[in-house]
C-alpha positions in Angstrom: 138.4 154.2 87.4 137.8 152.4 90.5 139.2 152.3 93.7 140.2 148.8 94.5 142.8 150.2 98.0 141.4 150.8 101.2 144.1 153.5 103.0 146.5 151.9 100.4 145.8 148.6 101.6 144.5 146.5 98.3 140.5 145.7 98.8 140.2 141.7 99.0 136.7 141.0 97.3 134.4 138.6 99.8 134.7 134.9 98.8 131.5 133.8 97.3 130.2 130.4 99.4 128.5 129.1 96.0 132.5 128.5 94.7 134.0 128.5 97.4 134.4 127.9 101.5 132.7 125.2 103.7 130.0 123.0 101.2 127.6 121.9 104.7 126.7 125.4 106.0 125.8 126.7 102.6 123.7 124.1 101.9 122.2 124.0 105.4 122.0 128.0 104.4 119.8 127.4 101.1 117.9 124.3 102.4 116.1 126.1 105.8 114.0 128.1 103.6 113.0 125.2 101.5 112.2 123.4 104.5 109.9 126.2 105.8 108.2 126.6 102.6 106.9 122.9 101.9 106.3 122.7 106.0 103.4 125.4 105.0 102.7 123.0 101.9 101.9 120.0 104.7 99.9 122.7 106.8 98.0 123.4 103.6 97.2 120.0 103.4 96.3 119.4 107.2 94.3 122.7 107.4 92.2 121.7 103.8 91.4 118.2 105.2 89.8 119.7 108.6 87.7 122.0 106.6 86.2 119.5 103.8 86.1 116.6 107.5 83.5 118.9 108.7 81.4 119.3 105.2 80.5 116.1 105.9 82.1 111.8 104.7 81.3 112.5 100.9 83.5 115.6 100.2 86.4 113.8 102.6 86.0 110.7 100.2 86.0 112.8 97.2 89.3 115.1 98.2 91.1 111.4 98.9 90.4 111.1 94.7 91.3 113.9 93.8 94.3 114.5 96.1 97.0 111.8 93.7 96.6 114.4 91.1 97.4 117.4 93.6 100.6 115.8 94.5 101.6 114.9 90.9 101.0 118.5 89.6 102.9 120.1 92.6 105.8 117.4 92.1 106.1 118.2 88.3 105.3 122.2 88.4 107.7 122.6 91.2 110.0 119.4 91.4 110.6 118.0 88.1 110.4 120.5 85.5 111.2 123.0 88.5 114.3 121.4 88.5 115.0 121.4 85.2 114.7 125.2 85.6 116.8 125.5 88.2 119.7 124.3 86.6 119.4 125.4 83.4 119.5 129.4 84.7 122.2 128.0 87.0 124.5 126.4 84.6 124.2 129.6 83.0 124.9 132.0 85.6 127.7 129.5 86.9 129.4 130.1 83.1 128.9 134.0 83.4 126.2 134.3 80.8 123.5 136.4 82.7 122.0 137.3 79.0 121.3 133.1 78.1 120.1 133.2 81.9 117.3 135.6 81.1 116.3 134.5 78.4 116.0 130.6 80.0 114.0 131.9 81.9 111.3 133.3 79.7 111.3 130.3 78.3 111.1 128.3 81.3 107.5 130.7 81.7 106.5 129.4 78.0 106.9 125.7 79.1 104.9 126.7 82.8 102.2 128.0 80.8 102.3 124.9 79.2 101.9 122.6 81.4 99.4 124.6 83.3 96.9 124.7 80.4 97.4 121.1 79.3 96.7 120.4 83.3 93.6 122.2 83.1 92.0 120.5 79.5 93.1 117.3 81.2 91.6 117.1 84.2 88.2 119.3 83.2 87.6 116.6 80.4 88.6 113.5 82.0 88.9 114.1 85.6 84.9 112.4 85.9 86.3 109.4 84.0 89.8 109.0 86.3 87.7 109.7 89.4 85.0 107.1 88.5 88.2 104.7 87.8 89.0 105.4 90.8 86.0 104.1 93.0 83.8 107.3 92.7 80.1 107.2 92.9 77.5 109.1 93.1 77.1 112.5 95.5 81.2 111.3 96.0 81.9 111.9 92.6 79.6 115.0 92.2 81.7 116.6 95.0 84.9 115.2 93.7 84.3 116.7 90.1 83.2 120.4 91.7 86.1 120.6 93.7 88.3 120.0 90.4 87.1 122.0 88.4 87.7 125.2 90.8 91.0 123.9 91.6 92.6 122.4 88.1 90.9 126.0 86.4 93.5 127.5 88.2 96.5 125.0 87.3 98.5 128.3 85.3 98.8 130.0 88.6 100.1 126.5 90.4 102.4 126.3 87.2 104.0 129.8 87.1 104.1 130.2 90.6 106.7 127.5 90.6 108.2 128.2 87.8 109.1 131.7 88.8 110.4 130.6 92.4 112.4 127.9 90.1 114.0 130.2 88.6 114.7 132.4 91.7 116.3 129.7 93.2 118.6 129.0 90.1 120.3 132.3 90.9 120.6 131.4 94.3 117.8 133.5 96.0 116.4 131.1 98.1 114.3 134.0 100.5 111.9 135.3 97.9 110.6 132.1 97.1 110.0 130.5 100.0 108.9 133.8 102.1 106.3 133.8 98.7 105.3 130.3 99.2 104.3 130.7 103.1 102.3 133.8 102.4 100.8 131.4 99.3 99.9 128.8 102.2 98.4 130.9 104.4 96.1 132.7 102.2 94.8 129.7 100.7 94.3 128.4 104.4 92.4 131.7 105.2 90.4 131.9 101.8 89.8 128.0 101.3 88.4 128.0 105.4 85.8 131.2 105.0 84.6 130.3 101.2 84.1 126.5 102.5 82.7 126.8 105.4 81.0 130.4 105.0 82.3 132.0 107.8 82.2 135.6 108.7 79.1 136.1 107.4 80.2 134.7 103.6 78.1 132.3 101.6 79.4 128.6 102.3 80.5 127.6 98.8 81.3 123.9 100.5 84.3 122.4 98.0 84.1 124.9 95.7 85.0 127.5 98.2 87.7 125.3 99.3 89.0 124.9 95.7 88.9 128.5 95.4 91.6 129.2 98.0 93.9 127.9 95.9 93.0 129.6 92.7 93.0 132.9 94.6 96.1 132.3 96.2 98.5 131.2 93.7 97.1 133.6 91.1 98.2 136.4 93.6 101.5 134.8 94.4 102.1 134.3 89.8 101.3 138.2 90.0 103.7 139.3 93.0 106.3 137.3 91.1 105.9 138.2 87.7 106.4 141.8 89.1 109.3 141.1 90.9 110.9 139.5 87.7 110.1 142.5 85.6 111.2 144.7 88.1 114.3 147.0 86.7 116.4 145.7 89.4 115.9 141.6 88.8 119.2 140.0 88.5 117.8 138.2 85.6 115.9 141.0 83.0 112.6 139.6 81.9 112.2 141.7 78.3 109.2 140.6 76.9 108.8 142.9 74.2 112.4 141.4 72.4 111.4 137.8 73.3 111.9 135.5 70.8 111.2 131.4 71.0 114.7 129.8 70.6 114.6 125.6 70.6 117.9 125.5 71.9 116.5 127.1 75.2 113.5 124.9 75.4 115.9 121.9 74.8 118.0 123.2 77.5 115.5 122.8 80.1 113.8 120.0 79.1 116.5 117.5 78.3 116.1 117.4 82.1 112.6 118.5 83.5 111.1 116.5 80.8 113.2 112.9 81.9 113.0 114.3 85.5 108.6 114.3 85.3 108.8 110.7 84.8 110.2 110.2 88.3 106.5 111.5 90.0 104.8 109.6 87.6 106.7 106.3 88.8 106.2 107.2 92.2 102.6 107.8 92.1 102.1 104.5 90.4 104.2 102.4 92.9 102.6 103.6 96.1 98.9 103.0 93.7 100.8 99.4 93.4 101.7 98.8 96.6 97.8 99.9 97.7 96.5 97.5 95.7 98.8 95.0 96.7 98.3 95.7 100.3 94.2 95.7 100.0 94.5 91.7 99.4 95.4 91.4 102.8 92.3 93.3 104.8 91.9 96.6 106.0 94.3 96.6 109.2 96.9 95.3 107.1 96.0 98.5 104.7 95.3 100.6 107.6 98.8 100.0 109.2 100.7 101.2 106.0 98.1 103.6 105.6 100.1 105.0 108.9 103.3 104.6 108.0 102.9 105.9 104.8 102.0 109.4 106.1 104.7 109.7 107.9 106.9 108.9 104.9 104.7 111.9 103.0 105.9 114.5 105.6 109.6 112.8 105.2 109.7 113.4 101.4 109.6 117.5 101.4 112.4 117.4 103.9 114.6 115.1 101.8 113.7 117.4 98.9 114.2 120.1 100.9 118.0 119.7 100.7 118.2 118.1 97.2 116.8 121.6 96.0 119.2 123.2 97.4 121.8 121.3 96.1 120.3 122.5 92.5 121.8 125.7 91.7 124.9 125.0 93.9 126.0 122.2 92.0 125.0 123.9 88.3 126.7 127.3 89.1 129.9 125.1 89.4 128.7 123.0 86.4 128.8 126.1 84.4 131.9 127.3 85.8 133.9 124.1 85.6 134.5 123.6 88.9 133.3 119.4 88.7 135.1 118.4 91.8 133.1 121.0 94.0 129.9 120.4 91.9 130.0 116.2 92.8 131.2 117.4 96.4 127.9 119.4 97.2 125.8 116.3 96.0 127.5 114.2 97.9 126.9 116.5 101.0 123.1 116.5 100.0 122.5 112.7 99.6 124.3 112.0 102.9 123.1 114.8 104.7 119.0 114.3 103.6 119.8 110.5 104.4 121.3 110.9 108.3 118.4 113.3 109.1 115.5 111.1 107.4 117.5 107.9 108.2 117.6 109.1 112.0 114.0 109.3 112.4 113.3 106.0 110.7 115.5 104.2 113.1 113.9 105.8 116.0 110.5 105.1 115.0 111.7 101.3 114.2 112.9 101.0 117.7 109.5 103.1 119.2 106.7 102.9 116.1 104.2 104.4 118.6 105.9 107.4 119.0 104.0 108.6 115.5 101.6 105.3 115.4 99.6 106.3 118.6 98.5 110.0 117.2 96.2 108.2 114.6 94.6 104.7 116.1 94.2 103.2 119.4 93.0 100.3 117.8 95.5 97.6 118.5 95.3 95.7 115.4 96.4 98.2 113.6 98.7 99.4 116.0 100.6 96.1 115.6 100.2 96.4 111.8 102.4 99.6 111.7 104.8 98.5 114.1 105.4 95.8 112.2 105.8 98.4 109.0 107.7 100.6 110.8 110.0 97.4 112.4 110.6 96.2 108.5 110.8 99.3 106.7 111.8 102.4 108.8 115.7 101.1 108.7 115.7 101.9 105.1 114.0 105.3 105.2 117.6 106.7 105.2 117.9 105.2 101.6 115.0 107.0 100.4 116.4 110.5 101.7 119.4 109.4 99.9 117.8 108.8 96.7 115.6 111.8 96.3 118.7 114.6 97.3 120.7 112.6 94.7 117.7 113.3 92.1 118.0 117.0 92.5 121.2 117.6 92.3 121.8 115.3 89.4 119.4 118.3 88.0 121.9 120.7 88.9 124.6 118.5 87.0 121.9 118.0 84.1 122.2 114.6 84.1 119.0 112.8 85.5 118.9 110.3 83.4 120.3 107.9 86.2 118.2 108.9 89.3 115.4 108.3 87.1 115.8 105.1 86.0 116.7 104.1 90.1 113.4 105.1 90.8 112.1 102.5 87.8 114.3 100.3 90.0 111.8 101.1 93.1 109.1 100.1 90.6 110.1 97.3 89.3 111.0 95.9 92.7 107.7 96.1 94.1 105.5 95.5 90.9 107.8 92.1 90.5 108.4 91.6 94.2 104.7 91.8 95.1 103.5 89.6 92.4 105.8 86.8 93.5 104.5 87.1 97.1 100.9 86.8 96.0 101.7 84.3 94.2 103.5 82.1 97.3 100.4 82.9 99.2 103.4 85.0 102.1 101.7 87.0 104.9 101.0 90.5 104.8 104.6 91.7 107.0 106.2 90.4 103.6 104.8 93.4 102.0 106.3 95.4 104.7 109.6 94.0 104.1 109.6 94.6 100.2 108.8 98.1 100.7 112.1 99.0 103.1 114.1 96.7 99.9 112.7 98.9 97.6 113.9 101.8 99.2 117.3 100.4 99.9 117.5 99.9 96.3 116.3 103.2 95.3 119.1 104.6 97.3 121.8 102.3 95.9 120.8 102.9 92.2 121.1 106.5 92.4 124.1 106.6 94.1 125.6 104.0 91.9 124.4 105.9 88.8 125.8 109.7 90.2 129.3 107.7 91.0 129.4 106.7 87.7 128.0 109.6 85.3 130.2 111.7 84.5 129.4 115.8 84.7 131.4 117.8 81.8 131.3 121.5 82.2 130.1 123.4 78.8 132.8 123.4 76.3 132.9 127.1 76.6 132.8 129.0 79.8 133.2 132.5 80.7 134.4 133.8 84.3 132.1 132.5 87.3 129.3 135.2 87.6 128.9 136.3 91.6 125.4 135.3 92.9 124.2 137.0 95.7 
C-alpha cells in the first residue's frame, strides 16, 4: 500500500499544466522548442544555398526547382500528416488509453513509411518531367535531377524522422524532438558543406554531396529515435513483434492528416499562382514580392511554431472531455501567433526597409517591396492567425474547416488575379489582393473553429498524466 501522508499531512499530487492552471505559459512552454527547431530548418536552408551559390549559377538555378518539392514534403511529413499524429496519440492519452496510444503510433510509422516510399518512386520517375515543366534546361536540369535523386532516395528517413518526433510531441515531450531536429540541422550543414564542396581533404561530390547531407542526417536522426521509442522506458511501448494492422487506427489518423495534406498542396499552388501572376508585370515588380515573400517564409515556422503546440494540448483535453479548456488553448494559439507575426508586419509596413535593404540596393525594386510590404504587411497578423488555428483544429480532429479557409486564400487570388488582368490594373493591385487573401484566410478559419463543434469520445477513461 502506498503512502499518500507526508508527517500525517495528506500528499497533494502536482497539478498537471496540460488540464489545468494558466493556458499562455504552457503554451509559450511547448512552443520555444518548436521555435528553435524550425529556426535550424531556416539555417539549413541559408547554410545549403551558400554552398550550391559557390558551385557555380547552374546548380543555384537547379535547387530553386527543386526546392517547392522540399517544402511540400517537410510540410506534409512533419505538418499535415504530423499533425494528424499528434492528435490522434493525444486524444488517446488525454482519454487514459496509453495501450490505443501505442499502438497509434506504430501505425502512424506504417503511414510514414508510406509516404516516404511513394515520395521516393515519385520524384525518381518524374522529377525530370516536373523540373523540365518547370523551366529546366540543359546542365540546369542535369544538376537539378542529381541533386534529387540523392536527396528524395532518402525521403523514408525525412518521413520517419517526423513521424516519430509527431508522435513525441503528442505525449507532450516537446524536448526530444526538437533537441533531435537541431542536432539533424547541423549535421546535414556539416555533411552537405564538406561532401559539396570537398573540403578537408574529401572528394567534392558538388550537388550530390550536398544532397547527401540530408540523407545522412535524417537517417541517423530515424535511428536515434526509433531507439528511443523501443527503449523499455518509452511512455508509449513500441512492440513490434505483437503488431497487428488495425483500419480503425489508420482511419484515426488519417481522417485528419489525410484532409490536413491538402492544405500544403493549396499553398504551394497559390504562391505558384501568384508568381505567375506577378511575372506579367516585369521583373522588379516580381523581384519586390520576391522580397517580401521571404520574409513571409521565415514568418510561417513561427506561426507554426505555436499552432504545434497547441496540438497535443488541445487533444489531451479532447480525449478527456474537458471542451471548454480544449477551444480555450486554440484561442490562445491563433491570437497569440497573430500579435507576434501581426507585430512585425506592421512594423515593416511602417519601415519596409528595415528587411528590404538586406537584399537589393536597387531602388526599383526597393519601391516595389515597399509598396508590398505598405499593402500587405497589415494583414500578416491574419495569416499567423490562420495557420495556429489549423494545428490546433488537429488537436480537436476537426480540420476540415481550416482547410477549406485556405481553399478560400486560393480562390481569392486565382479569381481575384484573373479579374485584375483582365482590367489591365497596375502591379500594386496584386500587392493589395495578396494582404485580402490573408485577411480572409484568417477570417475563415476562425469563423469555421467558432462554429465546429469538438465532442469528446463517447467513452473516456480518467485523464492520463503527461509529463
Amino acid at each position: 500500500m502506498t503512502d499518500n501522508t507526508v508527517d500525517g499531512t495528506p500528499r497533494i499530487a502536482p497539478a498537471n499544466p496540460i488540464f489545468e492552471g494558466p493556458v499562455l505559459s504552457i503554451l509559450v512552454r511547448f512552443a520555444l522548442p518548436n521555435m528553435a527547431s524550425m529556426t535550424a530548418a531556416t539555417l539549413v536552408v541559408i547554410a545549403e544555398t551558400s554552398y550550391i551559390g559557390r558551385l557555380g549559377l547552374e546548380p543555384l538555378a537547379a535547387i530553386a526547382l527543386v526546392f517547392p518539392f522540399i517544402v511540400l514534403m517537410g510540410m506534409m511529413s512533419a505538418g499535415a500528416m504530423g499533425g494528424g499524429v499528434s492528435s490522434a496519440v493525444s486524444r488517446a492519452l488525454g482519454a487514459g488509453d496509453v495501450g490505443r496510444a501505442s499502438t497509434l503510433a506504430a501505425h502512424a510509422l506504417v503511414i510514414g513509411l508510406c509516404g516516404g516510399l511513394l515520395f521516393t518512386l515519385v520524384l525518381l520517375t518524374f522529377g525530370p518531367t516536373f523540373f523540365a515543366l518547370l523551366g529546366g534546361e540543359g546542365r540546369v536540369l542535369d544538376e537539378a535531377v542529381a541533386y534529387s535523386n540523392v536527396l528524395f532516395s532518402g525521403a523514408i528517413g525525412v518521413w520517419l524522422t517526423n513521424t516519430f518526433a509527431s508522435i513525441l510531441r503528442g505525449t507532450g515531450n516537446m524536448k526530444l524532438p526538437s533537441v533531435t531536429l537541431l542536432a539533424t540541422a547541423a549535421l546535414q550543414i556539416t555533411i552537405g558543406g564538406t561532401l559539396g564542396l570537398g573540403l578537408f581533404g574529401f572528394p567534392q561530390f558538388g550537388m550530390r554531396g550536398v544532397a547527401s547531407g540530408q540523407l545522412i542526417a535524417y537517417a541517423a536522426a530515424t535511428l536515434f529515435l526509433a531507439a528511443c521509442a523501443l527503449n523499455s522506458r518509452s511512455r508509449l511501448q513500441l512492440t513490434l513483434h505483437t503488431f497487428r494492422l488495425q483500419r480503425g487506427m489508420f482511419f484515426d489518423i488519417l481522417k485528419v492528416g489525410a484532409i490536413a495534406c491538402l492544405s500544403p498542396l493549396q499553398s504551394v499552388a497559390t504562391v505558384l499562382i501568384f508568381t505567375r501572376l506577378l511575372s506579367r508585370y516585369g521583373t522588379v515588380t516580381l523581384a519586390g514580392y520576391g522580397v517580401g515573400a521571404r520574409l513571409e517564409f521565415m514568418l510561417v515556422p513561427i506561426a507554426a511554431s505555436i499552432g504545434m503546440a497547441s496540438v497535443p494540448i488541445v487533444g489531451m483535453n479532447v480525449g478527456a472531455g474537458n471542451i471548454e479548456r480544449a477551444r480555450k488553448v486554440a484561442w490562445a494559439a491563433g491570437l497569440l501567433s497573430a500579435c507576434v507575426v501581426g507585430s512585425i508586419g506592421i512594423v515593416l509596413a511602417i519601415a519596409p526597409d528595415l528587411w528590404s535593404a538586406n537584399f537589393t540596393d536597387d531602388p526599383r525594386v526597393l519601391e516595389s517591396a515597399r509598396q508590398y510590404f505598405h499593402l500587405a504587411g497589415p494583414a500578416f497578423g491574419f495569416l499567423g492567425l490562420a495557420l495556429s488555428l489549423y494545428f490546433a483544429s488537429q488537436g480537436s480532429g476537426k480540420i476540415l474547416g481550416p482547410v477549406l479557409a485556405q481553399s478560400g486564400r486560393l480562390v481569392t487570388v486565382a479569381c481575384g488575379g484573373a479579374l485584375l488582368l483582365t482590367l489591365d490594373a497596375p502591379g500594386w493591385t496584386l500587392f493589395l489582393l495578396a494582404g485580402v487573401s490573408m485577411v480572409v484566410y484568417g477570417i475563415c478559419a476562425a469563423l469555421s473553429v467558432w462554429f465546429t463543434k469538438w465532442e469528446p469520445p463517447i467513452s473516456r477513461l480518467k485523464p492520463a498524466l503527461v509529463r
